[in-house]
Every structure is written in structure tokens, then in C-alpha cells.
N, C-alpha and C positions, 0 to 999 in steps of 0.2 A: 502739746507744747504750752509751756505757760507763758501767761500773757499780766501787760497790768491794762489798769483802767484808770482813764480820767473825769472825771463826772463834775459838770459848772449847772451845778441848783441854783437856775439865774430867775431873774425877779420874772418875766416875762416867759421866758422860754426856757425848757433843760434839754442838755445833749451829753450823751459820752463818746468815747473814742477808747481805740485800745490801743497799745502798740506791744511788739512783740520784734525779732531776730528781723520780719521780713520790713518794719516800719511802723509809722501810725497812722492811723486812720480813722474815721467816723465810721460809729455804728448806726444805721439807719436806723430810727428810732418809729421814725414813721418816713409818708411819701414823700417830708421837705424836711427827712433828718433829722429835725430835733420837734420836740413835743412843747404843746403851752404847758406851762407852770401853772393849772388850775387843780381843783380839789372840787369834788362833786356831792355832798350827802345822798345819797339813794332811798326813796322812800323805805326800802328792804332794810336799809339800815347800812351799807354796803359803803365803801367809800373808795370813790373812784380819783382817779388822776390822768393827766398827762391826755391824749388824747378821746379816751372813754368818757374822762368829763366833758370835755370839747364833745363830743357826741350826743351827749346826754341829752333828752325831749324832756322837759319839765321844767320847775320854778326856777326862774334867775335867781330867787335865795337860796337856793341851796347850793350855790354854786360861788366857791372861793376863788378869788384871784388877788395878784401882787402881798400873799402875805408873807414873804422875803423879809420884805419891806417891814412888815409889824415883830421880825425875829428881836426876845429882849421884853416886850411890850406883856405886861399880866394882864391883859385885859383879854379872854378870851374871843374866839372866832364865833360867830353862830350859823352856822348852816344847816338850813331846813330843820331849827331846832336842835339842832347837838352843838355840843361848844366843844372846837378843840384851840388847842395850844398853836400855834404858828410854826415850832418844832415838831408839833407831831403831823399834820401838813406837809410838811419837807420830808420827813422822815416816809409818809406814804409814798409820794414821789420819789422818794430814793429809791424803798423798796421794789417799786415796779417796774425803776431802771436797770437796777442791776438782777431781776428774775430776767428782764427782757435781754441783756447782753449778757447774760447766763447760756439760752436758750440758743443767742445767735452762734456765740464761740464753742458751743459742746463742751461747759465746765466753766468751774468759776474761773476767779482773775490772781494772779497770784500776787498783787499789789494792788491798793485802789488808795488813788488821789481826788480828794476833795476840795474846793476851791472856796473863797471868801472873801470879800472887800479888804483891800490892806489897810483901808479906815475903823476896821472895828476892833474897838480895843479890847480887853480882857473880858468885861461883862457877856458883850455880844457872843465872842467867841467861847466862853464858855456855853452859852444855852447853845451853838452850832453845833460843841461838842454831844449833846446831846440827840441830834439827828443821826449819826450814825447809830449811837446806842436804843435809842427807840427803833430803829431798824432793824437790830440783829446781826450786824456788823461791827467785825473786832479788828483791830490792827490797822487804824485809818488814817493817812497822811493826811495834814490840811497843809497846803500851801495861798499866799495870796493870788488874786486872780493877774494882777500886775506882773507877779514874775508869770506864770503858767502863758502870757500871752509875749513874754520876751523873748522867753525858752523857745516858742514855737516859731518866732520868728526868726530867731538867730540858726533853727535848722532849713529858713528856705531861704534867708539872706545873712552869709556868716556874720559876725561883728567879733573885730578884734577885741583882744587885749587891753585895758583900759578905756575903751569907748563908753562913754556915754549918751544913752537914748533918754528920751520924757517917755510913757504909756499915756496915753490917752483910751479911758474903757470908757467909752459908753454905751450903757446895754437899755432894756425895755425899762427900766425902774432908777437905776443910781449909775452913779460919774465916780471912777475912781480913777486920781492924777499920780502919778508915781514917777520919780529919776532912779535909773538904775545906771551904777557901771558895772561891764565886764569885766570882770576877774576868770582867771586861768582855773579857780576850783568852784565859782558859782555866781551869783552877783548880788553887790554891793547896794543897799536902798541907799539913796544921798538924799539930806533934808529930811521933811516932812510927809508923807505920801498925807493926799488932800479928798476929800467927797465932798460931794451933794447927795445925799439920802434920797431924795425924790427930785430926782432931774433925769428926765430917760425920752424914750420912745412913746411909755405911757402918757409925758405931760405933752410931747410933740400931739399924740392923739387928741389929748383933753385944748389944748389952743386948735387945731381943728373943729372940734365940736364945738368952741365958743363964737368961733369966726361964722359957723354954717348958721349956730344958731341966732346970733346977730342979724345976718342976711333975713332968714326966716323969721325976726320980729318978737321973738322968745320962743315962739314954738318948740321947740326941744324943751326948753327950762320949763313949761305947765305942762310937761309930758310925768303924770304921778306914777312913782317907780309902784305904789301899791295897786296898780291897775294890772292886770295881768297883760291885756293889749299894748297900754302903754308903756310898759314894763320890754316886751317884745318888742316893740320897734325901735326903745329907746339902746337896746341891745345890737340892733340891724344897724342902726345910725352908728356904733361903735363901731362895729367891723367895718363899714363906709370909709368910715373914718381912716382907719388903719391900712387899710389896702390905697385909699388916695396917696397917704403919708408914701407908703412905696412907690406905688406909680410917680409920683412928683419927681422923685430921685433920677427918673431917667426921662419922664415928658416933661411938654413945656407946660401942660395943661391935662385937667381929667373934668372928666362932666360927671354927676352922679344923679342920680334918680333917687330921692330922699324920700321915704313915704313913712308920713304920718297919716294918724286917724282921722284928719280934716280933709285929704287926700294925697297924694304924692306932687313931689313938687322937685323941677330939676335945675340942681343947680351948677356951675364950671368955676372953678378954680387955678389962678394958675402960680407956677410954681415960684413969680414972683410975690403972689399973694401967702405964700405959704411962709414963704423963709420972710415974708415982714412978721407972721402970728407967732414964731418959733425964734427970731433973731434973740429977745429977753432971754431966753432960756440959754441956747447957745450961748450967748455973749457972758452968762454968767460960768459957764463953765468951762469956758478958755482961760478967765481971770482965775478960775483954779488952776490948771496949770500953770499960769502964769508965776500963780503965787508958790507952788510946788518948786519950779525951779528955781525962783529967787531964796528962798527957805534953806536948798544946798548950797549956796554960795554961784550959781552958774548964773550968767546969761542965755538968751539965745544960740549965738556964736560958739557958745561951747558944747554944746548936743551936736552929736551925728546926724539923728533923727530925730522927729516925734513917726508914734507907732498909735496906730488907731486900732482900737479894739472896742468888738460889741456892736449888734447890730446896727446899731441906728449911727454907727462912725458912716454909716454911706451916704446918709443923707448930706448932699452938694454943698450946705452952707457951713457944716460942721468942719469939711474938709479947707474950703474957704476961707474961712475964720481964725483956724490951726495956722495955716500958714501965714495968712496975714500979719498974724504976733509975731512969727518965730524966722519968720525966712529962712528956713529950715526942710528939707527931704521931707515930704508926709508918707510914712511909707503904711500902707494897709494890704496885710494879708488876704489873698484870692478870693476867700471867705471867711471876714473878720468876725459872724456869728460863729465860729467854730474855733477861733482862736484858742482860747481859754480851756477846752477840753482837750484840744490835740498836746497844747503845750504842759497839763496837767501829767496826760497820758505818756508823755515823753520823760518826764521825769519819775513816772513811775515805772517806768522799763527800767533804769538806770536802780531801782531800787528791789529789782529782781536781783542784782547781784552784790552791790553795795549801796551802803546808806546814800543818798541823794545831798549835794551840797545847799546849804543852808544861805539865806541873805541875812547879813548884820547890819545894823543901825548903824551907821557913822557915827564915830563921836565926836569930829568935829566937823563942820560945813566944809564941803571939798572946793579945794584951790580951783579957780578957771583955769583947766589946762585943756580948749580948744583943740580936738581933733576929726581928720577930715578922714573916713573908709574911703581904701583903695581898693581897688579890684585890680587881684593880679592876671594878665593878660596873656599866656601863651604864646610865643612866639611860634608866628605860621611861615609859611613860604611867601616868597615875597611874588602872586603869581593873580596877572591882571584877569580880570573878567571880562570875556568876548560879550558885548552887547548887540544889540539890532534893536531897531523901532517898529512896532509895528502901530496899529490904530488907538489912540486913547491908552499906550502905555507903551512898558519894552520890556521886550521877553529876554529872558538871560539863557547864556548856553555857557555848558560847563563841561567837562570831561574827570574820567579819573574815576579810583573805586568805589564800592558803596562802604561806609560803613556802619553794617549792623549794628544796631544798639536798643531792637526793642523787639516785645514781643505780643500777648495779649493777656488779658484779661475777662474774666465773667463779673466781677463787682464794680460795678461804678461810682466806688462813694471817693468823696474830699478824702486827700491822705496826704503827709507825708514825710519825707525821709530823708537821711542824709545822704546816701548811695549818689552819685552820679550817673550810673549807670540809668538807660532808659529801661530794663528788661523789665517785665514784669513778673514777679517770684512770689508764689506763695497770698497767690490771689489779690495782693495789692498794684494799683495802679501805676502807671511809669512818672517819677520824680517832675518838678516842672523843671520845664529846661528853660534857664536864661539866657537869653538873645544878648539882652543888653539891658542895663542897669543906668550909673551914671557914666557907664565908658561901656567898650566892649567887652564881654563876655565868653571863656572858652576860644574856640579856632572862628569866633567871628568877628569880622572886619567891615567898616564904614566906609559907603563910598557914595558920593554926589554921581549924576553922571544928568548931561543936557545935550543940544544943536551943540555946544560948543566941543563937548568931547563925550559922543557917547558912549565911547568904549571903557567913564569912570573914569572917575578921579578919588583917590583912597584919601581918607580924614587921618591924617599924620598930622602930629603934635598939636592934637585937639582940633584942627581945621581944616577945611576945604572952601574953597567960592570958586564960582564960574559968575558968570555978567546976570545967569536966569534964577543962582541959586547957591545958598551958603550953609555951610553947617559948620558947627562946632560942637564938642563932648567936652567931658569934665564934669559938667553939672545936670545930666543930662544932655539929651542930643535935640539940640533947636537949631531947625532947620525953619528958613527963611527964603519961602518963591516971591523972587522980586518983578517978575514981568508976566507978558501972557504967553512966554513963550514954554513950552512944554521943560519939566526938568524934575529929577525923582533921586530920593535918598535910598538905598537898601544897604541891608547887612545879609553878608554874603559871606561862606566859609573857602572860598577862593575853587581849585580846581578839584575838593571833594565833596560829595553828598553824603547824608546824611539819613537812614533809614527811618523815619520817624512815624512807621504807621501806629504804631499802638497808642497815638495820641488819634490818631484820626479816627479809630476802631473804639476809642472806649472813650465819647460826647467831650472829644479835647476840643482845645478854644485859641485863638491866638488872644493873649490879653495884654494891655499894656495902660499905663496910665498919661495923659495928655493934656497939656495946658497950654490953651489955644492964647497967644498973645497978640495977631492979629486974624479978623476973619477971613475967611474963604472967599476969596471977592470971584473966580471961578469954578472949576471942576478937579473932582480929584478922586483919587482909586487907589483901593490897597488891595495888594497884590502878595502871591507866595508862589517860587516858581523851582524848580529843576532842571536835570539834562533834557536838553532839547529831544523830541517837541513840547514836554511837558510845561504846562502852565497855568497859572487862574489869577484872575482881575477880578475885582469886585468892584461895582460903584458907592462911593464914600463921599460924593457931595453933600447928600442931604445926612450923612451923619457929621460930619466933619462943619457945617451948617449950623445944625441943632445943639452944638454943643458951648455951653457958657464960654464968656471971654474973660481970664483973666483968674478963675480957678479950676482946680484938677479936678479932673473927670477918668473915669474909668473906662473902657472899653472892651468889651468880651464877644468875639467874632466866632464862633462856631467853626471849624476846620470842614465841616459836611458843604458848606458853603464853598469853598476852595474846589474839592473834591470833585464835587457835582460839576463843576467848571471844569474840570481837567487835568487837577493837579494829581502827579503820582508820588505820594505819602511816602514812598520806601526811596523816594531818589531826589531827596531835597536839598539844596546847597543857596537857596533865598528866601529866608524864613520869616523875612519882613519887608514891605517893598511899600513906599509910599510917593506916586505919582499926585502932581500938583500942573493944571495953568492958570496962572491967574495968581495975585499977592495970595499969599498964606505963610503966616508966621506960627510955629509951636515947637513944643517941647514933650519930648516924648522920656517917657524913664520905665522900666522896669516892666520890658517888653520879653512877653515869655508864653511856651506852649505850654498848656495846663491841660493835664486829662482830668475829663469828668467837669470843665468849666462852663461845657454849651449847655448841660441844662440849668443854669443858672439865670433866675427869672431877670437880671440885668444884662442877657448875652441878646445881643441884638438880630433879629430876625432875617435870616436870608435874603426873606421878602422884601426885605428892607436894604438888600445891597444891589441889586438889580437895574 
């Protein structure tokens, strides 16, 4: 069957995705899916890429990185003595990507999309074109990376008809800002789309190493790269570097064990010490955005969303900072490193059978016409939920049939599709299923339920309160425990279940994004339950604790976690349950079962809900 291919040659890391009749998906490219963007000279002569270089035991010169970055630039590369072009760099890495998702699919691609800054203008883009051609590849879509990560968003969260979103890409190297609206045949660039050439993950690394090596007195900086020892460790202090920049994302603190040649030396950082070394960077490139939507005529108020794209959108203060401009949905895909490939991939399926719709320039700045996405809601049965209490939560009982809607799986990679159906066809994974967004979602329904009435109280016309506990939707769902007396928010498909193992069967995740507006001043548990007896509690104090006050956070809970507690996956009807005593104020949005989410090195540990 033919298939197309998406492929994002990103400054730091490269990844492809295919998509084909059954969806799209990531091609493992390696164990964390997509490969570094390096290039290797081999003493043999040999020039290696992608993970092989990452492997390579020998000189740090001869070992290329971020030259993305120098694509344009005549000044050749030199690696271990050979000079190549920055296009022909890319062009190696192409080639390796598309031998390797040759091999995967059994045949080549019958479309392959290429992706690129929507900042680079003619010059740039033309030497890009010449990556495919030093490869050996004919017949090649470029699209900007901007749209490739709108595309892919608007297949896991639709967006109407003249909506307008901002893009927010930040990857390992460069910032590209972009406004798009949707149109019925494609969409619309408005304004200016805006970059930073060198504003990424890489400078987040390099404010790291300035910070460690300040602490350390310069010792990094009289580390001579022509030394081969000191060459080496100056290389070990990079990767330190890079893996703290992750771990910060989700602890409040990381210790590293630093060794130089004078001897090793350990030093802790924590993640308010980090977002102060990294806030200049950030802060400069939200004022592109800024200045991107001011450029279309739009305010804040008139975007839908902003959409985060590219690794390093996880990191806490990038998310932070977006919002704080725009008061605006920050909406980031499951896995915002893969954005860009999947949404490439998407629009190359669509050019298996006709040309794919093209984005135009505005020719003149678009009017402020402010709109709000609605999620349309299915009407259910109008049919209460029998509760009981039992210790440190409450089990919900339900009655009525199951209905199937999944099945399994043997690949576990990031995919996905427009299907609603959960089945899984054609070796791709089952769709995410949305809970609930800024309202509810499908046949599920919100309900408070406390001492005062635990048999639930349903969130009609955006609201609920009892004396222990209040909610409201529209903008999200914030719920507010005002005492110490016990009281819990779930979304519940009333008196049917729900078969949902092949999320639990193929490392699915419940995830949801949360902005804690006041803290957890007690205890609290998130829970997913079924037809009686069926159940599971988790304890959520110490994450519901550890998490920032006042900007969005992500959360990725492992469904193995549930399971192991009790829950039976094919008989689900409460796919979200969040028990509070004690104040606790947040907001919850775009709460959804994702397969293939727990192994996601930000899914939080079992061990860790106990």
C-alpha cells in the first residue's frame, strides 16, 4: 500500500512519520524515535549521521552539529579535515532517513514532505532545495514547519472555519512565530511569520553551562577544546547539561556530578535557578510572537489558541510566559517533538491522491474578528450516577452495556488520526480519546459530588457548587475545594461503559494539562473507576504539591498504574476522577487517554502515586 512521508531536518534532532488509509504515525527512527542532527567524518573516510555519529568513539572534530543553523552560509564545515557544504550534511541525514523508513515500510513513500522555517526567504530556500537533490530524491514537497504543526494539530483538536491560532515552534536551534487562519481549502498565513535563528534548546543548554560554570569559578571556560581529555569532558559537561535542561521540566531540582580534570565536583540546581539563566531567551521570544500577531492586525483576544511546537515548548517557563502575554488556551500536542513530522506526513497522504492546499500571504492585515472554538456536545440520557464512599475517595457504580470500541496493537509509536473510532487497524495505535477539553467531550458529563450530596451533582450551564466544592467549564474545568471536608469532581459517560483496553494494552496514559491556582493545602487522589467492584485510586498529593502555582503543567499518568490497582480497562464509565480535602483551586483542560503516552520520559512514575 502506498504510503507518504513526513521528514522535519530540525536543527537538533530529525524524525519522520508516515501516514497512509490507516493514519499517521512515527517511524522509530531509533529507542527515543527521532535521531540527533549530527554528522560524523570517519577516519575511513565514511560519513556517518543521526545516531551512528552519536555512537562514534573518536575526535570531537570530526563531529558536526547544529549545521541547520549555518544552511545559506559559504563558509565551509571541517570535519576531521574534510570540508563539506551544510546542504550536503542535510542531505546525508536525509539520505539515512529515508533508507531507514524504506526498510521500516517494505518500499519506498509515495509522497515525501519536507519541512523548513517559514522565516527563510528565497536565498535560504533555495540552497534547501538542494538537500533533496544531493540526496537522490525527486518529486519533493517543502511546506513551512508552521503549517506542518497546525495540520497536525487540527487532526487531534478540530479548529473551525475561520479560527485563528498564533504557532509557537521552538525546537533545539531556532523560534519560528507564525498566525494562521483556517480556511475550508487550507490555511491562511496573516502578518508576518517572525524567527530567532539561534534561540532554541541548544542556547537553553549553553545558559546552563554558563550558570555551572560561574559556580565553578571558570573552570569549564580553561577547559582547552585542543586537549583531547579536556575536549572529553568538555563534551560530558554538554550532555549534563542537556539532560538537567529535561529533568528541570518536571523536578524542582537536579544534582550532577560535574568531573573535570582537577577532579569532579557536585553541583544542584534548581529549577527556579534555571528559568532565571533561560528567562532573556524566553522573554525574547514571546516578543516575537508578540510582534507576529500585532504584524496581522490581531490582538491577543482574537486568537483561539497559541499552539507550542518543538521540543523545548515543554520547558515550564516557555509555557508560562506564552500565556502570560496572550491569556489565551496554550494548547501543546501529546508530543510536541513530533509535531512537525506528523503534520508534514498528514499533508502528504492527502497528496497521494490530490495536490495538497497551499497557505497565501494576506494582502492585507486581517480585521480583529475575535472567535471563541466550541466543542459540540452530544446529547446523552439525562441518567444520575449511584455513588457510595468509601475510605480516602468514592467508588462509582454503574450499570448498562459495554461498548466496544478497541482492540490491539504490536507497535507502540506516537500516531495519529482522524478516526474516532478506538479500534486499532492496520498496526496503528487507538486515536486519543478526549475526556474533556474546554467543556465536555463526546457522551461525557461533569459532575461535583461531596457529604452534601454524594450521589453528584451534574455541571449544567457551565456550573455546580455544594458548601465543600465548586466547578465551572467554558474555559476549562476549575474546580475549587473550599474546606476540609472530603469532595471530588469526575467526568462520567452516565449509565454506559466504555471498552477502553487497548489503551491500557499498548503504554496508554491518562494526560491532561493543569493550572494549579491555589495550592493543595491537604490530600488528594486521582482516580478511574467502572461497573462495580471495579476501581483504582492513586495518591496525587505529592504531585498535585510539586506542581508550579499559577502556570500550566502537564501531566502523563500511566493507565498500568490504574490497572495494577484494580481497574478493568474494558468496563470503563469514569475516566477521570479527581478527589480533594483540604483548599485546592485548578484548572484542568484537555484531559485525554493517549496510547503509547506512559513511556514518555515526563509520565510520572507509579512509584510516585502510592
Amino acid at each position: 500500500m502506498s504510503y507518504a512521508m513526513g521528514i522535519d531536518l530540525g536543527t537538533t534532532f530529525t524524525s519522520a512519520a508516515v501516514g497512509d488509509a490507516a493514519g499517521t504515525r512515527m517511524v522509530p527512527l531509533s529507542r527515543d524515535i527521532v535521531v540527533p542532527s549530527l554528522a560524523y567524518h570517519a577516519p575511513d573516510g565514511t560519513l556517518l549521521t543521526g545516531a551512528a555519529a552519536a555512537g562514534a568513539d573518536g575526535d570531537p572534530a570530526r563531529l558536526g552539529r547544529g549545521f541547520k543553523r549555518r544552511l545559506g552560509d559559504p563558509t565551509p564545515l571541517v570535519l576531521g579535515g574534510a570540508t563539506y557544504s551544510p546542504s550536503a550534511l542535510m542531505a546525508a541525514q536525509l539520505r539515512a532517513v529515508l533508507d531507514q523508513v524504506r526498510a521500516h515500510m517494505g518500499g519506498p513513500p509515495g509522497s515525501i514532505v519536507l519541512t523548513c522555517p517559514a522565516i527563510w526567504g528565497p536565498y535560504r530556500r533555495e540552497q534547501f532545495a538542494e538537500v533533496p537533490r544531493l540526496a537522490g530524491v525527486e518529486n519533493v514537497q517543502v511546506i513551512t514547519e508552521p503549517e506542518a504543526a497546525a495540520t497536525h494539530y487540527s487532526r487531534e483538536r478540530a479548529l473551525g472555519e475561520g479560527e485563528v491560532v498564533a504557532v509557537f515552534d521552538l525546537g533545539g536551534g531556532t523560534l519560528d512565530t507564525t498566525v494562521l487562519r483556517m480556511r475550508r481549502d487550507g490555511m491562511e498565513i496573516l502578518g508576518t511569520p517572525e524567527g530567532v535563528e539561534h534561540l532554541g534548546g541548544m542556547d537553553f543548554d549553553d545558559a546552563l553551562l554558563a550558570h555551572f560554570d560561574e559556580r565553578l569559578d571558570g573552570a569549564i571556560t580553561r577547559l582547552d577544546p585542543a586537549d583531547p581529555a579536556a575536549a572529553a569532558a568538555l563534551a560530558q559537561i554538554r550532555a549534563q547539561c542537556v539532560r538537567a535542561k529535561i529533568d528541570l521540566s518536571t523536578e524542582p531540582d537536579v544534582t550532577l556530578n560535574v568531573a573535570l580534570p582537577s577532579g569532579a565536583r557536585e553541583l544542584t540546581i534548581t529549577r527556579r535557578e534555571f528559568n532565571a539563566a533561560i528567562r532573556p531567551s524566553v522573554e525574547v521570544a514571546v516578543d516575537a510572537l508578540r510582534r507576529t500577531v500585532a504584524s496581522a492586525g490581531l490582538r491577543g483576544e482574537d486568537l483561539s489558541a497559541v499552539l507550542l511546537a518543538g521540543g523545548s515548548s515543554r520547558v515550564p517557563l516557555v509555557t508560562q510566559l506564552v500565556f502570560e502575554q496572550f491569556d489565551k488556551p496554550v494548547r501543546m500536542a501529546h508530543h510536541p517533538k513530533f509535531t512537525v513530522a506528523l503534520g508534514a506526513a498528514t499533508i502528504g497522504t492527502r497528496a497521494l491522491t490530490a495536490p495538497p492546499p497551499r497557505p497565501v500571504q494576506a494582502v492585507e492585515p486581517a480585521r480583529s474578528e475575535p472567535k471563541r472554538r466550541r466543542w459540540l456536545v452530544p446529547a446523552v440520557a439525562a441518567a444520575a450516577a449511584v455513588v457510595t464512599a468509601v475510605v480516602g475517595g468514592v467508588l462509582l457504580f454503574s450499570s448498562g452495556p459495554d461498548v466496544n470500541t478497541a482492540a490491539s496493537t504490536k507497535t507502540p509509536v506516537p500516531e495519529s488520526s482522524t478516526s474516532d473510532a478506538s479500534a486499532v487497524q492496520g498496526g496503528r495505535l487507538p486515536d486519543p480519546l478526549l475526556v474533556f477539553d474546554d467543556d465536555t467531550a463526546g457522551p461525557y458529563r461533569a459532575f461535583i459530588s461531596s457529604q452534601e450530596k454524594w450521589d453528584g451533582t451534574e455541571v449544567i450551564a457551565h456550573s455546580a457548587a455544594h458548601a465543600a466544592i465548586s466547578a465551572t467549564t467554558g474555559d476549562g474545568l476549575r474546580v475549587n475545594w473550599t474546606s476540609d471536608d472530603p469532595a471530588q469532581i469526575y467526568l462520567q459517560t452516565g449509565n454506559n461503559t466504555r471498552d477502553l483496553s487497548s489503551y491500557a494494552a499498548n503504554d496508554g496514559a491518562l494526560v491532561f494539562d493543569v493550572v494549579v491556582n491555589q495550592p493543595l493545602s491537604g490530600s488528594a487522589s486521582v482516580a478511574t473507576h467502572c461497573g462495580y467492584p471495579c476501581g483504582a485510586e492513586l495518591d496525587a498529593t505529592g504531585l498535585f504539591r510539586g506542581l508550579p502555582v499559577g502556570s500550566p503543567a502537564k501531566v502523563t499518568i500511566p493507565l498500568s498504574c490504574f490497572t495494577e490497582k484494580g481497574l478493568d480497562p474494558k468496563r470503563v464509565n469514569t475516566p477521570f476522577l479527581v478527589y480533594a480535602q483540604g483548599p485546592f483551586d485548578a484548572t484542568f483542560r484537555n484531559i485525554t487517554w493517549v496510547a503509547g503516552a506512559a513511556t514518555s520520559p515526563e509520565a510520572t512514575p507509579c512509584s510516585a502515586l502510592s
